[in-house]
C-alpha positions in Angstrom: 33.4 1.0 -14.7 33.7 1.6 -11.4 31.0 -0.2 -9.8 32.5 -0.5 -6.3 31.2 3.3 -6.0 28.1 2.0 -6.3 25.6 1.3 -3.5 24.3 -1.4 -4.9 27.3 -3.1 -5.6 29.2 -2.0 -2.3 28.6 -5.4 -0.6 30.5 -7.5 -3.1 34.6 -8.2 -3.3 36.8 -7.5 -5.9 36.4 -10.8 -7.4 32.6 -10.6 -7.1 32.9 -6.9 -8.6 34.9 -8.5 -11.4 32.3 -10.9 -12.7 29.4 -8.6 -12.0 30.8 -6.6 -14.8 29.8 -8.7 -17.2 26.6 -8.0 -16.5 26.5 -4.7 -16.4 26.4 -1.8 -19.4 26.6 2.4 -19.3 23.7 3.2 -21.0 23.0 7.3 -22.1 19.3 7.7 -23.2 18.8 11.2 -24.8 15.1 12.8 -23.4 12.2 11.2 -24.2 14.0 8.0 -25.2 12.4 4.8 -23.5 14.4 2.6 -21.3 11.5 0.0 -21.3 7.7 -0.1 -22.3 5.0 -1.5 -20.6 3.9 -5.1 -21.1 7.5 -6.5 -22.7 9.5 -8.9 -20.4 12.2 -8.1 -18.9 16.0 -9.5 -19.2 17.7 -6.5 -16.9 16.8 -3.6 -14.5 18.2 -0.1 -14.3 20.7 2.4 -11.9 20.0 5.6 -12.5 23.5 7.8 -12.4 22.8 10.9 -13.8 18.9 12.4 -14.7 15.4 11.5 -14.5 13.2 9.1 -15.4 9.4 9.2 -15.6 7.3 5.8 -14.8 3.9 6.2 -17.3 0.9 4.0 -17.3 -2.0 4.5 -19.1 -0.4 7.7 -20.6 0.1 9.4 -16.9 3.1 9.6 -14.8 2.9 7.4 -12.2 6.4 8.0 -10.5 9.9 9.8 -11.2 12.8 8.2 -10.5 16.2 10.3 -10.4 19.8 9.7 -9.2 20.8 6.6 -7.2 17.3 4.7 -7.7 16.9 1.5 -9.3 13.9 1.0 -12.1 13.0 -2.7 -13.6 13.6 -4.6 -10.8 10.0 -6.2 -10.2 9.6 -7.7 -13.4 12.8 -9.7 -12.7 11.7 -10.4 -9.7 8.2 -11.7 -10.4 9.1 -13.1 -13.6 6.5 -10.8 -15.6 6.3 -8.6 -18.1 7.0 -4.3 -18.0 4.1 -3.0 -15.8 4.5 0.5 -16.8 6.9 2.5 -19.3 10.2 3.9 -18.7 10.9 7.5 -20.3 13.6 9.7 -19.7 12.5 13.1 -19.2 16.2 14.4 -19.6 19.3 13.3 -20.7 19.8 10.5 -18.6 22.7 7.9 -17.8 22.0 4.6 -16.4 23.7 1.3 -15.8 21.7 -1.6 -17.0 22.1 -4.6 -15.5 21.4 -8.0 -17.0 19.9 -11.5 -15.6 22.9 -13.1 -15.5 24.3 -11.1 -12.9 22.0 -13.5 -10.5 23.6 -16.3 -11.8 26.4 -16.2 -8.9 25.1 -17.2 -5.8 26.9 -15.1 -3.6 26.3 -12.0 -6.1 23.0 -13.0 -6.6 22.2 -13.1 -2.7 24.0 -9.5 -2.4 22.2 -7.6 -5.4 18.2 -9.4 -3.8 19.5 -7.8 -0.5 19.2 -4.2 -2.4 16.5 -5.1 -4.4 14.2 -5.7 -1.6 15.1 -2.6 0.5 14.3 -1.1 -2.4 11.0 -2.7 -3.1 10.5 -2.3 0.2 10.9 1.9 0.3 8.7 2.0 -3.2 6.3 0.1 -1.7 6.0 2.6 1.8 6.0 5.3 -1.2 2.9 3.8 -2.3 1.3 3.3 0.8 1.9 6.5 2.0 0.8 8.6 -1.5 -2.5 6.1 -1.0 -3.1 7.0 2.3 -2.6 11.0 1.8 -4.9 10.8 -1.3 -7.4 8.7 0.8 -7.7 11.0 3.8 -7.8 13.8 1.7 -11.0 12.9 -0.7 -12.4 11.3 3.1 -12.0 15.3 4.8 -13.4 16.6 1.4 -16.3 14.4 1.3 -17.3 15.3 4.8 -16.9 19.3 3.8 -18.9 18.6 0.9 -21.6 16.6 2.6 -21.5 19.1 5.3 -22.6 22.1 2.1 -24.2 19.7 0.4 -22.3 20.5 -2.7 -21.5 17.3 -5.0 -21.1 19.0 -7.9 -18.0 20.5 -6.2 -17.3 17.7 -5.2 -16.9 16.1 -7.9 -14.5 18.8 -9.6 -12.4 18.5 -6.5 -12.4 14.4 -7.3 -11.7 15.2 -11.0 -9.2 17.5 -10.1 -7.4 14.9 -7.6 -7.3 12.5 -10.5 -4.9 14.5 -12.3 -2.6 15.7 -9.3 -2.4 13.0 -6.9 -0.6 10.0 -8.5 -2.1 6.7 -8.5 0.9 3.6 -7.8 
């Protein structure tokens, strides 16, 4: 494996690259095969190589994830169980890397680094679809008070539901 390619491995030294192999496995998931399901606890996280993975809750996609983003992470980080499922929606590669990669200090300090820029960008992900969907249903409220027309509006608002999605 050649993990020094790897973003989220690019900080570490050969050594360090050497013992997080341990921790690591190639998975290939065919489509539709889940990586993870929703409410089971976690022992590893995911690197997406090659394809797409869809993030469901309650039977709706919630994200997709493709090449180069990492999918897992929080439940290892919070110590809690799957908070959504993890489908492929092709064939998809990943690396899947285990708990006891934090187990080295050094690594372990390295591979949080990542982890929390990443958290950090899904989280202005959020923020950002929340704030979109927000100021939209605010502008078509107005519009709709303006014609006085709630059963509209609350097509448009049914409508939203299904398009906009909810993190």
């Amino acid at each position: 494996m050649q993990l020094e390619n790897i973003s989220l491995f690019e900080d570490l030294t050969e050594k360090e690259i050497k013992e997080a192999e341990k921790h690591v496995r190639k998975h290939e998931f065919t489509k539709g095969e889940p990586l993870f399901s929703i409410y089971h606890e976690a022992d590893s996280f995911f690197l997406i190589l090659e394809g797409e993975v869809y993030i469901v809750r309650n039977e709706q996609t919630i994200a997709i994830r493709t090449p180069g983003e990492i999918i897992g992470e929080q439940s290892l980080i919070d110590n809690a169980p799957r908070s959504a499922d993890a489908v492929s929606s092709i064939d998809t590669t990943c690396l899947e890397i285990f708990i006891g990669i934090f187990k080295n200090e050094v690594i372990s300090n390295k591979i949080y680094k990542k982890l929390l820029a990443t958290l950090s960008e899904k989280l202005r992900e959020a923020t950002l679809a929340k704030s979109v969907s927000f100021k939209r249903e605010k502008a078509m409220r107005q519009q709709l008070r303006e014609n006085n027309s709630i059963k509209d509006f609350e097509e448009i608002i049914r409508v939203l539901d299904k398009t906009i999605p909810h993190v």
